[in-house]
Every structure is written in structure tokens, then in C-alpha cells.
C-alpha positions as CSV (number, residue, x, y, z in Angstrom):
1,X,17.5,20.4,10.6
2,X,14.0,21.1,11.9
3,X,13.9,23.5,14.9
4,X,11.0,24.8,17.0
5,X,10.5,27.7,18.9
6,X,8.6,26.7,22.2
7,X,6.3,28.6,22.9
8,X,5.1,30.3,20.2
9,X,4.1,33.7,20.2
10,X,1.4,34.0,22.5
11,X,1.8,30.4,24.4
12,X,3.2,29.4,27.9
13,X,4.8,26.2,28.3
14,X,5.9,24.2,31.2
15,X,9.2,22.4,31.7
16,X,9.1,19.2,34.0
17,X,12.4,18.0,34.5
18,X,12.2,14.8,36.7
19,X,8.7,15.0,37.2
20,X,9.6,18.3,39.2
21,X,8.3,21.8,37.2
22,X,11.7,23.6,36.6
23,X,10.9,26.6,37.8
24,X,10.2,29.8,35.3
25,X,11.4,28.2,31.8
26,X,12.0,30.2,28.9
27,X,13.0,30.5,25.4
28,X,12.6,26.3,24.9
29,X,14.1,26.0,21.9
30,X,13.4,21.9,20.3
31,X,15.7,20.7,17.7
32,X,15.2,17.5,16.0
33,X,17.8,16.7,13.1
34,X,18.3,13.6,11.1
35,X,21.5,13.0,9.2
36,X,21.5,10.9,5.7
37,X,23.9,7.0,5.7
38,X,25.5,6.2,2.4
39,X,23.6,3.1,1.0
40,X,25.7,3.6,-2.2
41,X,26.6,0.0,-4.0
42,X,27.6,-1.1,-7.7
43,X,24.2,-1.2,-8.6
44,X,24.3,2.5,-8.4
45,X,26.3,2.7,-11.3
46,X,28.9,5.1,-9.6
47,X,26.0,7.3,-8.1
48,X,26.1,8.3,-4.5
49,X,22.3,6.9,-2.9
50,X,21.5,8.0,0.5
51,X,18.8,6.3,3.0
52,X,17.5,8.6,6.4
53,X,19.9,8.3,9.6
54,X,19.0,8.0,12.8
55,X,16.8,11.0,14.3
56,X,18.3,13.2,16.9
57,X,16.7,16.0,19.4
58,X,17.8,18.3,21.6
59,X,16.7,20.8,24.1
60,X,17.6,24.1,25.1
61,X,16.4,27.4,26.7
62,X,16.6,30.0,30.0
63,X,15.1,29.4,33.3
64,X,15.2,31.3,36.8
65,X,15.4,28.7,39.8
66,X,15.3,29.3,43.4
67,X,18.3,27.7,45.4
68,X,16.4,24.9,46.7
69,X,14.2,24.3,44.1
70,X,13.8,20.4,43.2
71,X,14.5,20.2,39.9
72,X,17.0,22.4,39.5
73,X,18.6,19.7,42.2
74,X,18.1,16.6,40.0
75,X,19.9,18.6,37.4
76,X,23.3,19.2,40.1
77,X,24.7,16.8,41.9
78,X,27.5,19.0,44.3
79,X,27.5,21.8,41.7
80,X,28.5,19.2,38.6
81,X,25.9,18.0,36.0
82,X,24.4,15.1,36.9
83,X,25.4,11.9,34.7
84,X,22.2,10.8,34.9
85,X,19.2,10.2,32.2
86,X,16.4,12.6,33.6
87,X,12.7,12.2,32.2
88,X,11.7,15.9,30.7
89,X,7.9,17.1,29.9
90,X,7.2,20.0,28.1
91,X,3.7,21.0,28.2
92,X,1.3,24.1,27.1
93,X,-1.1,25.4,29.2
94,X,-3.7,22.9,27.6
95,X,-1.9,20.2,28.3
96,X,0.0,19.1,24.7
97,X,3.5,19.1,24.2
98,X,6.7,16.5,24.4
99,X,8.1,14.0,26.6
100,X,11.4,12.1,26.6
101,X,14.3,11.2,28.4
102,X,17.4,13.9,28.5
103,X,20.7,13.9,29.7
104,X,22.5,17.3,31.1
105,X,24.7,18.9,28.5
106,X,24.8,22.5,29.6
107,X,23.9,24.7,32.7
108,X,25.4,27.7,33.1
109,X,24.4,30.3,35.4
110,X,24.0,33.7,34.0
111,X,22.9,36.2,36.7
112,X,22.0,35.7,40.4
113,X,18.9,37.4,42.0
114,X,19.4,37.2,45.6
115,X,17.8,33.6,46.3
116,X,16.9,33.0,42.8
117,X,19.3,32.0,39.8
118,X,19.4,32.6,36.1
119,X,20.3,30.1,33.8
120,X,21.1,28.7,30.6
121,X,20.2,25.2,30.1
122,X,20.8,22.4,27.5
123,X,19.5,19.0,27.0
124,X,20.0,16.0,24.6
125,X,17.5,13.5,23.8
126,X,17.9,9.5,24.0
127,X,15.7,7.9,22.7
128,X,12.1,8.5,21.3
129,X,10.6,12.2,21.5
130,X,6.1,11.3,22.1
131,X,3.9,13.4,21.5
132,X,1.8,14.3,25.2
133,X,-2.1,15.5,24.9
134,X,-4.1,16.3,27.6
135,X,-5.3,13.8,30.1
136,X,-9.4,12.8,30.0
């Protein structure tokens, strides 16, 4: 499993969630894995073969929201997780990063801070992860 540490030491990133920016994001941790089908047959001679699976990616990380903060509303719907597929950006301050489609899979709020809220979030990927560089 390949796993990347967003940012890097030293880089901000930005988390659109929506199209909104989801507040102060944290920790973004991207996992991509990719599991191995059996393609064994006779030919094989009674050795296993192996042929790459399907790719999968996830999301995960901290933020701190403000009550009425937009995306942290497309991510609730009456204080359950949306069953929605969301669009999700990640971007540096240059402007390069990710961009796919997510659902929900975890938010769990971890401290409250008078009008602002701590939180763990958790995303799965469907479908393709691209590759975003900066606008001309």
C-alpha cells in the first residue's frame, strides 16, 4: 500500500470539499492501494499467477470548522453523514495537488472550541484520483 503524508514537512495544503475550502485541514493523510486477482489457469502448471486489481484511495485527516461553515454542511445533512458523492480538491499553496470524487466514511468530532469544532475526517475515493497543476 502506497500512503502519502499531505503536506510534507514544510507545505500547506488546502482541502476543498464541494468546491467549498473546509476550513483549517490537517494531517491529510492519501492512501492509494491496489490488491493482486488470481489469473492462475492449467497453463501455470500448478503455479499461482497474479495480475494488478483494481486501484483504491482514500482520504483522511483533522480539520477545525466553524458551525456554519459551508463545507463542513455538505459533509452533514441533520447531524448524519451525508450519502452523497462530494467532489474533493487538495491543493498546495502553488496550486498542484489531487482531485476526485469522495464519499463520507468518518466524521467524528473531537473537541469543541466555543463556535469552532475539531474533527476527524475520512474519505473514500470513487473513481479516478487526477493529478491538478496550477491554472495559466
Amino acid at each position: 500500500m502506497a500512503e502519502t503524508q499531505i503536506p510534507k514537512a514544510g507545505y500547506t495544503m488546502e482541502l476543498k470539499i464541494g468546491g467549498q475550502v473546509a476550513g483549517a485541514a490537517g494531517d491529510l493523510k492519501l492512501s492509494l492501494t491496489r490488491k493482486p486477482m488470481d489469473a492462475s489457469s492449467r497453463a501455470g502448471l500448478g503455479h499461482k499467477s497474479f495480475i494488478p486489481g483494481m486501484l483504491n484511495w482514500n482520504l483522511s485527516g483533522n480539520a477545525v470548522y466553524m458551525h456554519a461553515d459551508p463545507a463542513l454542511l455538505l459533509l452533514l445533512d441533520t447531524g448524519k453523514i451525508k450519502k452523497t458523492v462530494l467532489p474533493m480538491i487538495i491543493l498546495d499553496l502553488a496550486g498542484y495537488g489531487f482531485s476526485g470524487n469522495v464519499l463520507v466514511k468518518t466524521y467524528k468530532e473531537t473537541e469543541s472550541l466555543n463556535d469552532a469544532v475539531k474533527c476527524q475526517l475520512a474519505f473514500q475515493g470513487t473513481g479516478q484520483l487526477t493529478r491538478v497543476t496550477p491554472q495559466a
